[in-house]
C-alpha positions as CSV (number, residue, x, y, z in Angstrom):
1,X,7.5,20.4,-21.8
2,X,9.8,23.5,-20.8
3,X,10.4,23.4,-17.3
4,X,8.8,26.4,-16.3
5,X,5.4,25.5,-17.8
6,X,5.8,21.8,-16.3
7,X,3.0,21.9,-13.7
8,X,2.5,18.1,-12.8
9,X,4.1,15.1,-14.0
10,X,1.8,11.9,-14.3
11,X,1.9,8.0,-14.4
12,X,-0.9,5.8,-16.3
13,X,-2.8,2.9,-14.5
14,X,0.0,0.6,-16.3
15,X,2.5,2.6,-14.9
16,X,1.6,2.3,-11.2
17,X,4.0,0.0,-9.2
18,X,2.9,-3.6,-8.7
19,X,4.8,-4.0,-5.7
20,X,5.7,-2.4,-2.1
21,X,9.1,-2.1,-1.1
22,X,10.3,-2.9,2.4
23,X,13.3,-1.9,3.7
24,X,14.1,-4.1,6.3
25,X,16.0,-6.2,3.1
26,X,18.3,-3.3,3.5
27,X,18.8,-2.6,6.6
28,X,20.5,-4.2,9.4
29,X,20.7,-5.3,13.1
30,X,17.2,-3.7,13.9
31,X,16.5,-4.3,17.0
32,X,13.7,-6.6,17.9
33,X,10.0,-6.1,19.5
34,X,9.7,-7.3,22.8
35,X,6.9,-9.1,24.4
36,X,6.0,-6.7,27.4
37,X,5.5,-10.1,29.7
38,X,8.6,-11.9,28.4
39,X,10.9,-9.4,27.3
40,X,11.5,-12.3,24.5
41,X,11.9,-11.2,20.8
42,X,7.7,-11.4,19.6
43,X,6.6,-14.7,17.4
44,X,4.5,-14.7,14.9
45,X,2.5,-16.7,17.2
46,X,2.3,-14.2,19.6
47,X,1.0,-11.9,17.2
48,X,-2.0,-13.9,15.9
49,X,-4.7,-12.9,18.4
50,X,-4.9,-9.7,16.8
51,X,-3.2,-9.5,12.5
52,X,-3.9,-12.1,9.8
53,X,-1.2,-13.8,9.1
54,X,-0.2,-12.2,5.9
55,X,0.2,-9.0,7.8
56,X,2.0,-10.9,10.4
57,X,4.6,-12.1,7.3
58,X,5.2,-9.2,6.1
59,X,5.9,-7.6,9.7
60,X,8.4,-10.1,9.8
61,X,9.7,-10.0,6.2
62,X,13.0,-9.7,4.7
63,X,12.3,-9.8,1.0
64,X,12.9,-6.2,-0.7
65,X,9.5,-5.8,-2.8
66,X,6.7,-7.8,-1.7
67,X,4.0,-8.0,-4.8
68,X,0.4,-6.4,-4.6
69,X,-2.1,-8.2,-4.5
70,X,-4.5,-7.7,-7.8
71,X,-7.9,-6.7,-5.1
72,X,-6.1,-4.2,-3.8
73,X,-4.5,-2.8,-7.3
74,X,-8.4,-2.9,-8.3
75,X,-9.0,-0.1,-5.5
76,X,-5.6,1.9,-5.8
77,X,-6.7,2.3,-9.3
78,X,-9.9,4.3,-8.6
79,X,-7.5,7.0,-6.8
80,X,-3.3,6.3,-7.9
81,X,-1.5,7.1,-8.8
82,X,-1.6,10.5,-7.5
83,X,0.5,13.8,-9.3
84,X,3.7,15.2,-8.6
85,X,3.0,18.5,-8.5
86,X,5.6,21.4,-9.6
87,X,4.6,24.3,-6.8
88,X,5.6,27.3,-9.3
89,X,3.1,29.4,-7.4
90,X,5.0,28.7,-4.5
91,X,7.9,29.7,-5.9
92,X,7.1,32.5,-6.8
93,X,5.7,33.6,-3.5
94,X,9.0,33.2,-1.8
95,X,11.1,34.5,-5.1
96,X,13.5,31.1,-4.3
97,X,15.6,29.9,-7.5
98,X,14.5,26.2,-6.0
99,X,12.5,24.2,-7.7
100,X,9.9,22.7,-5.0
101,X,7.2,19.4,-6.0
102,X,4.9,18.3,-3.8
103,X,2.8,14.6,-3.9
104,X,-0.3,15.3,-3.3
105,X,-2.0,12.2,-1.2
106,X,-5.8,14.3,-0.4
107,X,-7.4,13.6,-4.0
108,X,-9.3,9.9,-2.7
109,X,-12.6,10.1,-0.7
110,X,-10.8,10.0,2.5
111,X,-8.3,13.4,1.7
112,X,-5.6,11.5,3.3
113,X,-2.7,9.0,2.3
114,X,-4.2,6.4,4.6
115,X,-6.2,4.6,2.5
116,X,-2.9,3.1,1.1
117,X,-2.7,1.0,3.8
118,X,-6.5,0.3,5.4
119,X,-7.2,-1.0,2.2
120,X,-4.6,-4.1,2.0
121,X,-5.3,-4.6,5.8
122,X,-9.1,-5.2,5.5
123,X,-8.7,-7.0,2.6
124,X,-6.1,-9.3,4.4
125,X,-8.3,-9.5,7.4
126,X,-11.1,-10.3,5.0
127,X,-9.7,-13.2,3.2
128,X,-8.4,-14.5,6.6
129,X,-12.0,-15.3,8.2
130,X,-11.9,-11.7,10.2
131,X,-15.6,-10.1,10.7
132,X,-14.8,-7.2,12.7
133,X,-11.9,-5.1,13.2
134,X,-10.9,-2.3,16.1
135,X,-8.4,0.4,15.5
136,X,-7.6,4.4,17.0
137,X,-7.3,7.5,15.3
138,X,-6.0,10.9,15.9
139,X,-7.0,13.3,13.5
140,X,-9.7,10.9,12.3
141,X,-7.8,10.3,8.8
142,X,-6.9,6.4,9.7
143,X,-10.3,6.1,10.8
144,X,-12.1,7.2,7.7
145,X,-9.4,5.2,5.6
146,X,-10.1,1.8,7.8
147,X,-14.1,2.9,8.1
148,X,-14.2,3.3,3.9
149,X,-12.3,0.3,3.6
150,X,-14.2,-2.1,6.4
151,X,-17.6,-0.9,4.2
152,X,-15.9,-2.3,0.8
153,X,-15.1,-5.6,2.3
154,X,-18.5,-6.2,4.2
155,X,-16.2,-6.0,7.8
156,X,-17.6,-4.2,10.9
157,X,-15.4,-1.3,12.3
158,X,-15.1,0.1,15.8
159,X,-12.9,3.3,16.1
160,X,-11.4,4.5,19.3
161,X,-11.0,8.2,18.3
162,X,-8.4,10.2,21.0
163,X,-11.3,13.1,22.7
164,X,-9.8,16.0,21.9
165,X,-10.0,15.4,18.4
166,X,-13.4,13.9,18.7
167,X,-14.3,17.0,19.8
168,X,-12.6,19.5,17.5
169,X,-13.5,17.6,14.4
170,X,-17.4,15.9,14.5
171,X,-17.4,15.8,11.0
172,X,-14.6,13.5,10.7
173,X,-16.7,11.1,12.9
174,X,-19.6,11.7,10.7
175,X,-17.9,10.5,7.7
176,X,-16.4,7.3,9.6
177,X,-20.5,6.9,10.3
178,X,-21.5,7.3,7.1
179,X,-19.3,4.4,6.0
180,X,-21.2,2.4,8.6
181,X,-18.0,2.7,11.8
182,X,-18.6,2.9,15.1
183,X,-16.7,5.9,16.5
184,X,-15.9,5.8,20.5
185,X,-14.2,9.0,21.7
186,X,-11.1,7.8,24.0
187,X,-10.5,7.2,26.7
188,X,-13.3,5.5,26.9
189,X,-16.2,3.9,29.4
190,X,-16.4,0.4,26.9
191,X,-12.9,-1.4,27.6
192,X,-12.0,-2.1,31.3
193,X,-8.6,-0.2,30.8
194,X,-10.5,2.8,29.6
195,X,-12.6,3.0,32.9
196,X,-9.4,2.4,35.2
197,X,-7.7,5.5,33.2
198,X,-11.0,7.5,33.5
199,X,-11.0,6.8,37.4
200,X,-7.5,7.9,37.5
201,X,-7.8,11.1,35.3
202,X,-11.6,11.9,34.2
203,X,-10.8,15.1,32.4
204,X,-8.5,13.4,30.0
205,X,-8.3,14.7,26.4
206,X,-6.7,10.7,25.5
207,X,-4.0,10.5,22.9
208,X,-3.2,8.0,20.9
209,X,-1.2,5.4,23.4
210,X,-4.7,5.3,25.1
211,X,-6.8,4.7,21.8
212,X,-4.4,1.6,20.9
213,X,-4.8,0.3,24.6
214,X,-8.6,0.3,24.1
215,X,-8.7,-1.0,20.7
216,X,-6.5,-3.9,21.4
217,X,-8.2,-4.7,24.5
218,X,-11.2,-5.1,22.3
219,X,-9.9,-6.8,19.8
220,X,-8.2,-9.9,21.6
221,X,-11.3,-10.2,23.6
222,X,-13.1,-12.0,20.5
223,X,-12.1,-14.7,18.1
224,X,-14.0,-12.6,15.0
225,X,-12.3,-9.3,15.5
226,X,-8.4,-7.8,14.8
227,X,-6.8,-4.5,15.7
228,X,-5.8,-2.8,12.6
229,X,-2.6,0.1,13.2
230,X,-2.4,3.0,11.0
231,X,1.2,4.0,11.3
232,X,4.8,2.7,13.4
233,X,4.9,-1.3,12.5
234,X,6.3,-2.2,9.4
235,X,4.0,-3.3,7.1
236,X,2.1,-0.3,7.8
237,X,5.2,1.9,6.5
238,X,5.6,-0.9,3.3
239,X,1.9,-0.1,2.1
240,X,2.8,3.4,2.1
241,X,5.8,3.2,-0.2
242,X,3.9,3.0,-3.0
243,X,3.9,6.9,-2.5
244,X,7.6,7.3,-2.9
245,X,7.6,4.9,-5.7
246,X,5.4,6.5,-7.9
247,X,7.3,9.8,-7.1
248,X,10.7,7.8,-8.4
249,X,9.3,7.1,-11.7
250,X,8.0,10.7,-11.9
251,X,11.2,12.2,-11.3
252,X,12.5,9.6,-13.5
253,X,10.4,11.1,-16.3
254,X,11.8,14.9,-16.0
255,X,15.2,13.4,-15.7
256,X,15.2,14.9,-12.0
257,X,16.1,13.8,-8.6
258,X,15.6,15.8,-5.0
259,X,18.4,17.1,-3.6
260,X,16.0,17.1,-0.4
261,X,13.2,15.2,0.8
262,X,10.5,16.1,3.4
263,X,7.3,14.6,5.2
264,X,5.7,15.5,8.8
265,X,5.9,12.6,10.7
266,X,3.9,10.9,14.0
267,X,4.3,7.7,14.1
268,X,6.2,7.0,11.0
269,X,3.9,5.8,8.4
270,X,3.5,9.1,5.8
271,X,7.2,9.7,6.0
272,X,8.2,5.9,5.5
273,X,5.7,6.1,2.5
274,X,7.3,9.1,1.0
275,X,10.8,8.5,2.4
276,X,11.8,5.6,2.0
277,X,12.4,4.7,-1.3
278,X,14.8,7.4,-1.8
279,X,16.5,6.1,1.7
280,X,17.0,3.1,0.1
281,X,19.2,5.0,-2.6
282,X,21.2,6.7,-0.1
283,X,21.8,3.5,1.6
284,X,23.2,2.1,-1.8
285,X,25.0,5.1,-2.3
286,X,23.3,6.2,-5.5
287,X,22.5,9.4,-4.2
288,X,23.3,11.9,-0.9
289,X,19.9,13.7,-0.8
290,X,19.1,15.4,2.7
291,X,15.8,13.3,3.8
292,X,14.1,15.4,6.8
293,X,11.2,14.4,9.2
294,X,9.0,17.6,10.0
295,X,7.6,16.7,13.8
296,X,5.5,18.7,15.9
297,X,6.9,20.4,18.6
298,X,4.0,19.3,20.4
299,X,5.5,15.6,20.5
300,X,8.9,16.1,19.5
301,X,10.3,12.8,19.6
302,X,12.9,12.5,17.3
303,X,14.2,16.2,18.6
304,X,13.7,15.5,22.1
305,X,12.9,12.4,23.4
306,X,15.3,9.4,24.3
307,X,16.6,6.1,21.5
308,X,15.2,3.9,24.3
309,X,12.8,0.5,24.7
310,X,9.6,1.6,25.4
311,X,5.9,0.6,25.2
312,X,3.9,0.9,22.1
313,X,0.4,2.0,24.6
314,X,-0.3,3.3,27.3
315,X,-1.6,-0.1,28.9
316,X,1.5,-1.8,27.9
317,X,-0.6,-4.6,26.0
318,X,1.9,-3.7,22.8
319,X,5.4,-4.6,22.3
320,X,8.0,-2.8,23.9
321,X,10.1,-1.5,20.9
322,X,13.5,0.6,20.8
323,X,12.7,3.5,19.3
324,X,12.6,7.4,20.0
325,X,10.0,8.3,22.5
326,X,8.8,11.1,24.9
327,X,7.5,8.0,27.5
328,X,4.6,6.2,27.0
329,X,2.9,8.5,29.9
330,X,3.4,11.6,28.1
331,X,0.4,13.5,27.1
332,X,0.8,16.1,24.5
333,X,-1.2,19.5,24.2
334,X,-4.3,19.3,21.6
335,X,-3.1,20.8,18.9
336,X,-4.8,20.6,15.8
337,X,-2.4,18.3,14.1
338,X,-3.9,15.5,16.1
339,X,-1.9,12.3,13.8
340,X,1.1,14.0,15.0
341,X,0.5,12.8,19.0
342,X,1.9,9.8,19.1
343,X,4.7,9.6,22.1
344,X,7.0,7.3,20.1
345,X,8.4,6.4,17.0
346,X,8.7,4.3,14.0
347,X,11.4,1.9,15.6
348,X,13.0,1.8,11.2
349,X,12.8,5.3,11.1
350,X,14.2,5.8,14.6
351,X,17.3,3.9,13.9
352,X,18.1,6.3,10.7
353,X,17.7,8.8,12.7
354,X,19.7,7.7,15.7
355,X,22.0,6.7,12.7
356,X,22.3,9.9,10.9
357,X,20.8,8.9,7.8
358,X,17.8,11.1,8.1
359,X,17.2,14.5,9.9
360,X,14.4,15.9,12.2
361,X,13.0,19.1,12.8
362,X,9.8,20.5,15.1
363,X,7.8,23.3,14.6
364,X,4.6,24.9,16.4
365,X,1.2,24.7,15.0
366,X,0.9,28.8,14.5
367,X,4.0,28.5,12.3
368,X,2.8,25.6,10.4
369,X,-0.3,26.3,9.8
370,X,0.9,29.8,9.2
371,X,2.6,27.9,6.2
372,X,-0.2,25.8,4.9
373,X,-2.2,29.4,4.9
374,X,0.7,30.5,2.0
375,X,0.3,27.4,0.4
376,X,-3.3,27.6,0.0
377,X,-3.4,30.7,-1.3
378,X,-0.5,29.7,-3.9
379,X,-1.4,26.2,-4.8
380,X,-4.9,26.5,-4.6
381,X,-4.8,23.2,-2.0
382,X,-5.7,23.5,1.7
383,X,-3.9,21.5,3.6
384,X,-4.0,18.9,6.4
385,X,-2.3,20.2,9.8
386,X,0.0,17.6,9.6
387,X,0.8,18.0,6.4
388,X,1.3,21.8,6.9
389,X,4.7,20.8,9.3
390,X,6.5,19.4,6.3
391,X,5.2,22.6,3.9
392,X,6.8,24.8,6.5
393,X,10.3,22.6,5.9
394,X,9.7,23.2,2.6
395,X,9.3,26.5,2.4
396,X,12.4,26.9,5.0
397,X,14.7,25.1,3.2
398,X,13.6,26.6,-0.2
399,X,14.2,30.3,1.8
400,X,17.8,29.2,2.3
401,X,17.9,28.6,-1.4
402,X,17.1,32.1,-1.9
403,X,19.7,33.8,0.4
404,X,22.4,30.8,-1.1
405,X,21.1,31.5,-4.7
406,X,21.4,27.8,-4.9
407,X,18.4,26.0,-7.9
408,X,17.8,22.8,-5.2
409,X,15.1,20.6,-6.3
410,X,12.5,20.4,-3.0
411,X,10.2,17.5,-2.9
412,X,7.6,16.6,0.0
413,X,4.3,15.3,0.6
414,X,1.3,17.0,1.0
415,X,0.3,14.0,2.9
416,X,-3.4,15.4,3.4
417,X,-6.1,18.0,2.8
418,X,-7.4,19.9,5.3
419,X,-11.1,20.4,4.7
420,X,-12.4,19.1,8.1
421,X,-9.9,21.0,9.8
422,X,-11.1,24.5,8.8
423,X,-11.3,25.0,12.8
424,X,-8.1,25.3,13.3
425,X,-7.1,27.7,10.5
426,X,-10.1,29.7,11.8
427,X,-8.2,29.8,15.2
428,X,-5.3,30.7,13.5
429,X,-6.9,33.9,11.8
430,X,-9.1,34.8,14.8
431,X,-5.6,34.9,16.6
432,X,-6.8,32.1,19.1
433,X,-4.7,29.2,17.8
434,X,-1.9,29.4,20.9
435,X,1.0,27.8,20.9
436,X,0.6,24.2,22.6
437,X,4.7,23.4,22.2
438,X,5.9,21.5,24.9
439,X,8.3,22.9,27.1
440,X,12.3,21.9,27.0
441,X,11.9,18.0,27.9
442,X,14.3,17.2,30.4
443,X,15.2,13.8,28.7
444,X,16.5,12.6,32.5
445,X,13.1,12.7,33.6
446,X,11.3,10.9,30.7
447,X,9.5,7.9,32.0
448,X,10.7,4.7,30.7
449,X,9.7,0.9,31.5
450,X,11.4,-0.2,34.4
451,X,12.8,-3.3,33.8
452,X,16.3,-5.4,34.3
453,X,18.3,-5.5,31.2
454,X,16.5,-3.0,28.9
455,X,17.9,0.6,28.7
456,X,21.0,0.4,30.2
């Protein structure tokens, strides 16, 4: 197909990988999780009131690809694997000589690339005894993922959704409802460390270190339920490879490689999906393609917080890992890109970015969804808030392109649509969005846990 016709490139069922990679068999000296109470490295043992123990294996794993299993291939299969797209509209808005693809995750019932992982937890939960399990969401995409998935596998399904986005986006919680979830906007009056945060602060708008504290609480409070994480631990990221997987063996078939790679990022989980496989080629020195995390400036934690130990929750019932955080007491601003309000980070992705291996920027919500506007109205897509921070990368880095005269090839992931999110570009064109950027964060006055022997 000549090149400038190519529009998408596409894999068969046959074609779709059997396996998730996980990088922790290529990287090393990561530092350990912590048990908040011990400050001892975490045992598998420790982590059994809450993740089956195949979950719990692959936290822990070291083996590079880790096979899938054949229930969950059955379900990827109704939506993977998803297209590389070629954005020549794109292109041709900007009038850059680069050559930009997107993967486009929004095509399954959920519009988000969650689902890659909700569905091999509930299924590992299910074959593990589990009836219930408890989880938080931002945005609500993790929730409608789990919420679908719970319904496929006959599990129950409380959601601890953070308020302000409980509020912005009811029909988020509608769909988790129609898939038979309970959706509890947090903080909340149902755990006993919700009602001591609401005593403390009743206006709250929660974030997501408060939703975790409440859904964990839950969850080792009964012998039938387990907390299920959408993004930051490990296996979370491994599901989500499959992602940048597929998008290998796409390049592969145009006989094509990036030259830069972009995802927004929260906690970790969409960029690790996208991301990683191609860090792994860096790492093995088959390739120097720039690999940058698009943040919010919101909750900029790779660009301004602190490499430091830090609690995983608000209530500190997580474990403490190293990683780049803003303070487990920060609360962001409610901006629209709700997934992306999470104080910490990935503790893998943190390390290659305290190692140089990746990069980071942050951007405001006017200027990203300011980009996802363009993109809409040149790829025909609407896209997810998040998704709209590593769109506006794009479209930067494809700019310089253009004053360079430089042909790069551009690939991120559209990690999400944005069709329960039409609020917020409403805002945006009414000229009510505001900024919501947190102010320079004096990284001296970042709360940290304060105790002997960790950060130094």
């Amino acid at each position: 197909m000549k090149e400038e016709l190519m529009r998408k490139v596409q894999l068969s069922d046959k074609e779709m990988p059997k396996q998730w990679y996980n990088i922790q068999a290529d990287l090393k000296d990561l530092p350990a999780y912590l048990n908040p109470q011990t400050l001892k490295p975490v045992t598998a043992d420790e982590l059994a009131p809450i993740f089956p123990p195949e979950i719990i294996k692959q936290e822990m794993s070291q083996e590079r690809f880790i096979d899938i299993p054949e229930e969950v291939q059955d379900i990827y299969r109704t939506y993977r694997p998803t297209n590389l797209h070629r954005a020549l509209g794109l292109e041709r808005a900007l009038g850059t000589p680069a050559k930009i693809f997107y993967k486009y995750e929004g095509g399954n019932a959920t519009g988000s690339h969650k689902l890659n992982s909700a569905v091999p937890q509930a299924y590992y939960n299910k074959i593990a005894g589990i009836k219930r399990l408890t989880t938080e969401t931002g945005a609500g995409q993790w929730g409608s993922a789990l919420s679908m998935a719970c319904n496929h596998f006959g599990l129950e399904c409380n959601v601890y959704m953070v308020k302000v986005s409980y509020n912005q986006k009811p029909f988020r919680r509608t769909f988790m409802q129609t898939f038979g979830s309970n959706v509890i906007a947090s903080p909340s009056n149902l755990t006993e460390f919700g009602r001591n945060y609401l005593a403390k602060h009743p206006d709250s708008n929660g974030n997501l270190g408060i939703a975790i504290s409440e859904a964990v609480e839950e969850a080792v409070s009964r012998s039938d339920t387990n907390y299920a994480l959408g993004s930051v631990l490990n296996h979370v990221s491994m599901h989500q490879t499959i992602i940048g997987l597929e998008a290998q063996k796409q390049f592969e078939k145009i006989d094509m490689y990036p030259d830069v790679v972009i995802a927004c990022v929260g906690g970790g989980s969409n960029f690790s999906g996208f991301a990683f496989p191609f860090v792994k080629d860096k790492l093995q020195g088959k390739a120097k393609t720039r690999i940058i995390a698009a943040e919010s400036s919101a909750c900029p934690s790779l660009t301004q917080g602190v490499y430091a130990y830090d609690y995983g929750d608000v209530g500190h019932m997580c474990p403490i890992t190293k990683m780049y955080t803003l303070g487990s007491e920060f609360m962001p601003s409610g901006v629209h890109a709700g997934g992306l309000r999470y104080h910490g980070m990935n503790p893998i992705v943190s390390k290659l970015y305290h190692d140089k291996v990746i990069e980071a920027v942050a951007y405001s919500q006017n200027d990203t969804l300011t980009a996802g506007r363009l993109f809409a109205q040149a790829e025909g897509i609407i896209p997810a808030p998040e998704s709209t921070h590593a769109i506006k990368c794009a479209i930067d880095e494809a700019l310089k392109c253009k004053e360079s005269g430089e042909a790069k090839t551009i690939a991120f992931n559209l990690s999400g649509n944005g069709y329960f999110d039409m609020y917020a570009y409403d805002a945006l064109m009414k000229g009510e969005l505001g900024d919501s950027s947190a102010e320079n964060i004096d990284k001296n006055k970042i709360v940290l846990p304060k105790i002997e022997g960790l950060n130094k």
